[in-house]
C-alpha positions as a Python dict, from the first residue, in 0.01 Angstrom:
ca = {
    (1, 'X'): (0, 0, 0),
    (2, 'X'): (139, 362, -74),
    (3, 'X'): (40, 707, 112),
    (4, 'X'): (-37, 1051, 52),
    (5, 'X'): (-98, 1327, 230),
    (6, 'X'): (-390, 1527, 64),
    (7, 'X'): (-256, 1881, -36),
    (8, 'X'): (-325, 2172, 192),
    (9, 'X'): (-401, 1902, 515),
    (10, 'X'): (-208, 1686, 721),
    (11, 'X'): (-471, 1380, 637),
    (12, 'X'): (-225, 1102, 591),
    (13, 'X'): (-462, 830, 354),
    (14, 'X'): (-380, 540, 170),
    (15, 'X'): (-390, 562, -198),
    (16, 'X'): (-722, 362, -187),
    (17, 'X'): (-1016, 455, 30),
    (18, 'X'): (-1267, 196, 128),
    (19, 'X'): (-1680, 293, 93),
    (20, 'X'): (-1904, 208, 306),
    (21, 'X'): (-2204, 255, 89),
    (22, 'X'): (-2275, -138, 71),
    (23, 'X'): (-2194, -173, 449),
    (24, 'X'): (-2469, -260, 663),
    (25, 'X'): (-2733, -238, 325),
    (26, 'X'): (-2659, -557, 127),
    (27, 'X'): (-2326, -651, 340),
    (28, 'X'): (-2414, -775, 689),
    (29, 'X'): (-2225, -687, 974),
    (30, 'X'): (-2025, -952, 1032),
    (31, 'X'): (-1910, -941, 619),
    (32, 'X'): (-1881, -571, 683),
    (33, 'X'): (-1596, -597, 986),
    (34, 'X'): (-1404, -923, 772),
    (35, 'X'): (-1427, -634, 520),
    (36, 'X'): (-1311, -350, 736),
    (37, 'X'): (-1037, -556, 909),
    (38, 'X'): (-864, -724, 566),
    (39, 'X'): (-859, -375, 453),
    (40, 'X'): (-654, -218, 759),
    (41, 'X'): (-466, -562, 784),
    (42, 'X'): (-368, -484, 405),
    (43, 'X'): (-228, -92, 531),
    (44, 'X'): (-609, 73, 429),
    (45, 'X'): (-634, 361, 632),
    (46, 'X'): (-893, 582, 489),
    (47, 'X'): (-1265, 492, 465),
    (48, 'X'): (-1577, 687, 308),
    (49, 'X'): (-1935, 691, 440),
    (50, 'X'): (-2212, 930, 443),
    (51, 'X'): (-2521, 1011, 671),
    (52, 'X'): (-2745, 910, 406),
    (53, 'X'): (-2570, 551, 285),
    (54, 'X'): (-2797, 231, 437),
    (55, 'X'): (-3105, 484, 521),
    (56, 'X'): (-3308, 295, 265),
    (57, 'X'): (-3303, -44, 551),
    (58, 'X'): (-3448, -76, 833),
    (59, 'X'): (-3242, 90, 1068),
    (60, 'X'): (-3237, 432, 917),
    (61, 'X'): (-3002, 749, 834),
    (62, 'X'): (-2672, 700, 962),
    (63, 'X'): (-2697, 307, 972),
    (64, 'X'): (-2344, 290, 768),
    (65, 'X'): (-2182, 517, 979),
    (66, 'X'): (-2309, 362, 1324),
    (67, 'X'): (-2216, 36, 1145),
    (68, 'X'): (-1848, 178, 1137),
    (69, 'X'): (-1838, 318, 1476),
    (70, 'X'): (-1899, 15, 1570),
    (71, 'X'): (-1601, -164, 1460),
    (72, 'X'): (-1430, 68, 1549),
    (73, 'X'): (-1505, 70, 1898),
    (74, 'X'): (-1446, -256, 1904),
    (75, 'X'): (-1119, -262, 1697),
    (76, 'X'): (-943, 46, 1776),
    (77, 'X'): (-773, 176, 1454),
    (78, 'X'): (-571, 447, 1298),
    (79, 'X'): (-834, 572, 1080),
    (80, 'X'): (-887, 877, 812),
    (81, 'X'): (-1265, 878, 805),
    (82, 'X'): (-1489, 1120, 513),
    (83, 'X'): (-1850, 1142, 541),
    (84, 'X'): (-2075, 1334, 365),
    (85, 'X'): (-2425, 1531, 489),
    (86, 'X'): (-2662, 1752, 358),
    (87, 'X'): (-2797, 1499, 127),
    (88, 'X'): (-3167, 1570, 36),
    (89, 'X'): (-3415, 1328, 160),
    (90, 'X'): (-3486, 1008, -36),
    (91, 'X'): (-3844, 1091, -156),
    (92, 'X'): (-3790, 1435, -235),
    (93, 'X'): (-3406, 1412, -436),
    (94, 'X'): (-3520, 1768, -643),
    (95, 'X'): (-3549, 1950, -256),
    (96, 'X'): (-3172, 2076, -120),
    (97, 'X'): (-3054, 2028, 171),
    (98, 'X'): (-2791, 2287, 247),
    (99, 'X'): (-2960, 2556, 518),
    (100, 'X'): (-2726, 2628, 827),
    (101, 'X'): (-2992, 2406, 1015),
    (102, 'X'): (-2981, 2137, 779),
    (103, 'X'): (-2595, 2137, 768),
    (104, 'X'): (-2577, 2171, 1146),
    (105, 'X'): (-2794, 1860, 1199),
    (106, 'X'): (-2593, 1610, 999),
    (107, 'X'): (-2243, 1749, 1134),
    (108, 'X'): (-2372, 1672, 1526),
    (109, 'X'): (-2494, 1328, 1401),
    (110, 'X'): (-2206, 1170, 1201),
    (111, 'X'): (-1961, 1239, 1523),
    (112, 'X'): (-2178, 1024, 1723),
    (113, 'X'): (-2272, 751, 1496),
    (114, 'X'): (-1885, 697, 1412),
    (115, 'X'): (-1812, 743, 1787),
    (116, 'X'): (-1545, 1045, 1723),
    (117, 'X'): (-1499, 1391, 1839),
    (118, 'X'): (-1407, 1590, 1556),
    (119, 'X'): (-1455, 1460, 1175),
    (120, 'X'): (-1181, 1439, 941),
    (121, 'X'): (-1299, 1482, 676),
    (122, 'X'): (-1675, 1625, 565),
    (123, 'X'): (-1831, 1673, 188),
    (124, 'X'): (-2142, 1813, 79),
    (125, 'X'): (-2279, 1556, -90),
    (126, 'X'): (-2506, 1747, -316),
    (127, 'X'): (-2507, 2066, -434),
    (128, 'X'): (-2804, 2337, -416),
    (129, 'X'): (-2711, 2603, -637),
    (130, 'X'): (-2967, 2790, -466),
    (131, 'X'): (-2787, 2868, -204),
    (132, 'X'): (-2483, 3142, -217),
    (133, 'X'): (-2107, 2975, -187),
    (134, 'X'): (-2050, 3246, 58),
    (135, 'X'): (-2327, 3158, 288),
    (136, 'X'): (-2182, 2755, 320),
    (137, 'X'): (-1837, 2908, 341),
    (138, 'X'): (-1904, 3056, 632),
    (139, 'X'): (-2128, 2756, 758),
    (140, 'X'): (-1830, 2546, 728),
    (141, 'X'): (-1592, 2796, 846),
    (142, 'X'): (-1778, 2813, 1159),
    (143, 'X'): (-1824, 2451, 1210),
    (144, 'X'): (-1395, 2418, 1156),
    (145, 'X'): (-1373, 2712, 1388),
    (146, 'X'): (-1630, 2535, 1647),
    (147, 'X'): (-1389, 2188, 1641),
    (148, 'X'): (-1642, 1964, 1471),
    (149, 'X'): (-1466, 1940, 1129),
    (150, 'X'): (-1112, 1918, 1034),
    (151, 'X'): (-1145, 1995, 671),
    (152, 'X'): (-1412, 2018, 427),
    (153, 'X'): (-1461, 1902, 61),
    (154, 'X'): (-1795, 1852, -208),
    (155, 'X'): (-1934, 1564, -394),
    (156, 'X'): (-2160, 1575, -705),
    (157, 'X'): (-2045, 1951, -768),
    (158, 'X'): (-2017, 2102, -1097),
    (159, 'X'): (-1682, 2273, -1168),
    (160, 'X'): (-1835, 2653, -1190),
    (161, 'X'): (-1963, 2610, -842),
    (162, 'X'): (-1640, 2440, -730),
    (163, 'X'): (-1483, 2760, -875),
    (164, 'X'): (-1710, 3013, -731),
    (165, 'X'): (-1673, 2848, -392),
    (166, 'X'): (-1266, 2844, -390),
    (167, 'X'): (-1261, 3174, -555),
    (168, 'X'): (-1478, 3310, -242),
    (169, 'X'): (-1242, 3104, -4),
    (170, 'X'): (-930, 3275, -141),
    (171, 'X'): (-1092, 3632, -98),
    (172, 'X'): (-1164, 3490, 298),
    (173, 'X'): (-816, 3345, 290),
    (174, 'X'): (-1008, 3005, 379),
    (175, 'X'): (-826, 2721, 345),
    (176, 'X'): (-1198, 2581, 107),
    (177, 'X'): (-1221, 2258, -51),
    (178, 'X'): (-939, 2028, 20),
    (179, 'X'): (-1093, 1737, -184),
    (180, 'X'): (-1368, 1629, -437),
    (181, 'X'): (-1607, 1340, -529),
    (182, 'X'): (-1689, 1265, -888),
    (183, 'X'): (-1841, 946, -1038),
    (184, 'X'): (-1515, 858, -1221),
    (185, 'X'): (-1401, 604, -1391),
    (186, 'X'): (-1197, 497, -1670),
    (187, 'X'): (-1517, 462, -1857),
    (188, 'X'): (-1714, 736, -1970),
    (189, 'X'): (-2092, 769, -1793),
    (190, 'X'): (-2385, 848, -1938),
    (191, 'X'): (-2627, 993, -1697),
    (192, 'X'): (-2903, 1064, -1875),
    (193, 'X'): (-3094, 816, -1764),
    (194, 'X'): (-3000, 816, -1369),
    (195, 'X'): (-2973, 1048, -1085),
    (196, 'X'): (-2998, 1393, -1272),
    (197, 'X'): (-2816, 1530, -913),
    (198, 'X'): (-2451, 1310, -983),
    (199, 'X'): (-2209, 1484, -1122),
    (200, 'X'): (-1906, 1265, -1324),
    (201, 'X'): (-1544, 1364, -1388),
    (202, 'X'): (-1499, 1579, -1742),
    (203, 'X'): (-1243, 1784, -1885),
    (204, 'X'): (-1343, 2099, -1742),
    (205, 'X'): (-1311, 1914, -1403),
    (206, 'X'): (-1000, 1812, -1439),
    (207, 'X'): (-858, 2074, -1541),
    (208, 'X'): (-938, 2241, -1242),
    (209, 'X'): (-807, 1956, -1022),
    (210, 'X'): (-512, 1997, -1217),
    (211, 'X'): (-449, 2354, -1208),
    (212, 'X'): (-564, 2404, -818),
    (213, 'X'): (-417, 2052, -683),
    (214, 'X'): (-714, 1941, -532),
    (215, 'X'): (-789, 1590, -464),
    (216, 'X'): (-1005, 1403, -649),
    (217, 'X'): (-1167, 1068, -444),
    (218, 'X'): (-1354, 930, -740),
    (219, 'X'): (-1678, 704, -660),
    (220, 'X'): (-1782, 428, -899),
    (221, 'X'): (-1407, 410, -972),
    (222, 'X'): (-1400, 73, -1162),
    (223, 'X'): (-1736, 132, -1326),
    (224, 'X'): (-1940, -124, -1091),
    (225, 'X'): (-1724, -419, -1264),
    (226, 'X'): (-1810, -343, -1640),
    (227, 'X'): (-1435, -378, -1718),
    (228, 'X'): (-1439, -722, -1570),
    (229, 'X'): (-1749, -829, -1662),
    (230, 'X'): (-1674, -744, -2047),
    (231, 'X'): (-1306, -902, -2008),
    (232, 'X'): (-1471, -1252, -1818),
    (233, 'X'): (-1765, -1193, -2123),
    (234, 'X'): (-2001, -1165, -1845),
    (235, 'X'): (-2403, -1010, -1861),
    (236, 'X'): (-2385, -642, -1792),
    (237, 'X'): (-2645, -544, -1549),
    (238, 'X'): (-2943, -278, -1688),
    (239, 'X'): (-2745, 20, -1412),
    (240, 'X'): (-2435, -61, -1556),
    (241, 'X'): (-2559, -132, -1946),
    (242, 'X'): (-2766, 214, -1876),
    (243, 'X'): (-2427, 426, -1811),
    (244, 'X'): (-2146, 271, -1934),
    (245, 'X'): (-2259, 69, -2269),
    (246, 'X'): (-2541, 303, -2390),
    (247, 'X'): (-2540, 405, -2773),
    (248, 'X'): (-2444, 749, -2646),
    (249, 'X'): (-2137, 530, -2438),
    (250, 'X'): (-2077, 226, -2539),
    (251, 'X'): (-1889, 197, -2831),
    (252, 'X'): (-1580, 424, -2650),
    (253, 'X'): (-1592, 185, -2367),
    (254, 'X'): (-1570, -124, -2523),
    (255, 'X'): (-1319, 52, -2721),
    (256, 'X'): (-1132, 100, -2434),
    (257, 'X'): (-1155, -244, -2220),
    (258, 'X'): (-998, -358, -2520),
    (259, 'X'): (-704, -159, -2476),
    (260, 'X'): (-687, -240, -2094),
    (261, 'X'): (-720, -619, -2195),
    (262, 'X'): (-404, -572, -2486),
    (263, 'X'): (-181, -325, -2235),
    (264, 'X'): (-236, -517, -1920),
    (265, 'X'): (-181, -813, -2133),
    (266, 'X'): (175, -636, -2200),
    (267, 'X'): (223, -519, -1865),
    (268, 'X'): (173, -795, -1678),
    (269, 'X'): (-139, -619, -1529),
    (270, 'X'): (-458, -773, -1434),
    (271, 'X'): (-783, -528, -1546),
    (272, 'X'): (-862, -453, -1222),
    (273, 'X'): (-480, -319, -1165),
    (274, 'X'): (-524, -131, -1511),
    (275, 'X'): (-883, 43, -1440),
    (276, 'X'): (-749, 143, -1076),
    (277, 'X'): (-429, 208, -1223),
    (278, 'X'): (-551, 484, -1460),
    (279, 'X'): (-643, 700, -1191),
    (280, 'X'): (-374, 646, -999),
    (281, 'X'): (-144, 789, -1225),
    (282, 'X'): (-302, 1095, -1298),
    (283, 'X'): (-112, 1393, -1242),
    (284, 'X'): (-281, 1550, -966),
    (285, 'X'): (-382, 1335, -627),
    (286, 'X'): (-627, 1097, -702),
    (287, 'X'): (-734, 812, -436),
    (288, 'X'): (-994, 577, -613),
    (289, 'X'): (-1269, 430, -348),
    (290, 'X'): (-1330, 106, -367),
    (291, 'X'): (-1658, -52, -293),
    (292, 'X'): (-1635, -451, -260),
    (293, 'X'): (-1900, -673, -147),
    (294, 'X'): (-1673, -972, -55),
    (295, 'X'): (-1322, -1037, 40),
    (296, 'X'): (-1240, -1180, -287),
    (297, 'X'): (-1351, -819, -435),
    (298, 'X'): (-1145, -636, -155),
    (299, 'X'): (-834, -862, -184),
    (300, 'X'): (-842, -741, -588),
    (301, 'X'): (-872, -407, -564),
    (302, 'X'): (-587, -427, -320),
    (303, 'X'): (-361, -595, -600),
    (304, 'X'): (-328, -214, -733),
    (305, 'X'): (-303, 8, -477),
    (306, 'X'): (92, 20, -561),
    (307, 'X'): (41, -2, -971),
    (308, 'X'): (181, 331, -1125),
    (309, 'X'): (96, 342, -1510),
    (310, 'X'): (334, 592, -1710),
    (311, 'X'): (192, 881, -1884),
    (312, 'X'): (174, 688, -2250),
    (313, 'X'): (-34, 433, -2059),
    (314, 'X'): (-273, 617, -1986),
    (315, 'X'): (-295, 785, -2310),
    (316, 'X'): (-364, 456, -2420),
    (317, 'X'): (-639, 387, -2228),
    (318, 'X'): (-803, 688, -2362),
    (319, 'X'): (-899, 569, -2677),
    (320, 'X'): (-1155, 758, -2791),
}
């Protein structure tokens, strides 16, 4: 396992992050700490959860992260934890969640569910471009002031608004957004037919990531197996078949598991190694989260948190 420290903290993470968004909904709890602990065992340090992940079950908002607070209680560890609030409720996606109320709320929660003083790490995890940057600057401001969050980052934000926001924070001479989740891939996504509220990786995006060093901690970083399922000539789910082998889509990706097939065939690189691989050679911090259901899953995903793809590899991969 490699480290990094993320630029502008002193959040020492391992160059994978393990989500918790099948923990404790569709992973039980005792396949959710063999999970946790073969991960740490491995050198993991960093894990990603959010108020909202597992509030669809039975037990409610915040199940994931009680889920992890859990284990850790009961296995003390060294770990970098992210979570993510001000998600809008379920039934009503289109309604933001962002007030200083709101916001408020889900900070106090997520402390006590993961059975931690201060947070680590906290995202947005929509945006509501309703609301001014400068007024949730200064909510988070005063929440890193008050000790409840170390730093602060977004998920499913488009770049303008990740621009407006840093742009105010450098007029404050806030530290702002220290990191930021896209749905990103190797593939390219094709949204049109899913959560209108996710936001994926582009060009203006990275660009910005490039230019400002900001993290990126892509979700849906191996495109929920379509690499491996087209290399093993397996069925492609409808979610995955909806926004990664579309018409709009699909041709480019198949395009492109070809090439990871041929260069990791080269390379000595299982696809896995290659799709994870991609991002982690990019040329501004990227650390890919991981979401595996079994140990098996976990235990390949591991295989490439040390691969390091040169600049012409990845190149490659870009067929377009």
């Amino acid at each position: 396992m490699r480290y990094l420290t993320l630029p502008r903290t002193n959040l020492r993470v391992s160059t994978l992050c393990l989500g918790a968004g099948n923990l404790g909904a569709g992973v039980s709890e005792s396949d959710s700490f063999a999970l946790l602990d073969q991960f740490f065992d491995a050198g993991g340090t960093f894990l990603d959860t959010a108020a909202i992940y597992a509030a669809w079950t039975s037990d409610g908002k915040g199940s994931s992260e009680r889920l992890i607070g859990k284990w850790l209680a009961s296995r003390p560890k060294d770990a970098v934890i992210g979570t993510k609030g001000g998600h809008p409720e379920l039934h009503s996606m289109n309604v933001g969640r962002l007030t200083r109320r709101e916001i408020e709320a889900d900070v106090a929660d997520s402390p006590k569910n993961l059975g931690v003083e201060t947070l680590d790490l906290w995202y947005f995890h929509r945006d509501d471009p309703a609301v001014p940057v400068e007024e949730l600057l200064d909510i988070m401001e005063s929440l890193v002031a008050a000790g409840k969050i170390r730093y602060y980052g977004c998920s499913n934000w488009k770049t303008a608004r990740m621009r407006e926001f840093q742009d105010a924070a450098q007029a404050r001479s806030a530290r702002g957004f220290v990191a930021n989740q896209p749905l990103w891939s190797l593939a390219q996504s094709d949204l049109s037919g899913s959560d209108p509220t996710l936001v994926a990786m582009n060009a203006e995006m990275r660009d910005f990531h490039l230019n400002n060093s900001l993290a990126a901690i892509p979700y849906s970083s191996q495109a929920n197996g379509f690499f491996q399922k087209i290399a093993e000539n397996r069925p492609l789910s409808r979610g995955i078949t909806t926004t990664y082998d579309s018409e709009a889509v699909g041709a480019l990706n198949r395009a492109r598991a070809a090439q990871v097939e041929n260069l990791g065939a080269h390379s000595g690189l299982s696809v896995t190694q290659m799709v994870l691989g991609y991002l982690l050679s990019q040329p501004f911090p990227v650390v890919p989260i991981i979401g595996p259901r079994t140990v098996a899953q976990l235990e390949n995903s591991l295989s490439a948190s040390e691969v390091k793809l040169s600049a012409e590899q990845v190149a490659a991969l870009e067929t377009n």
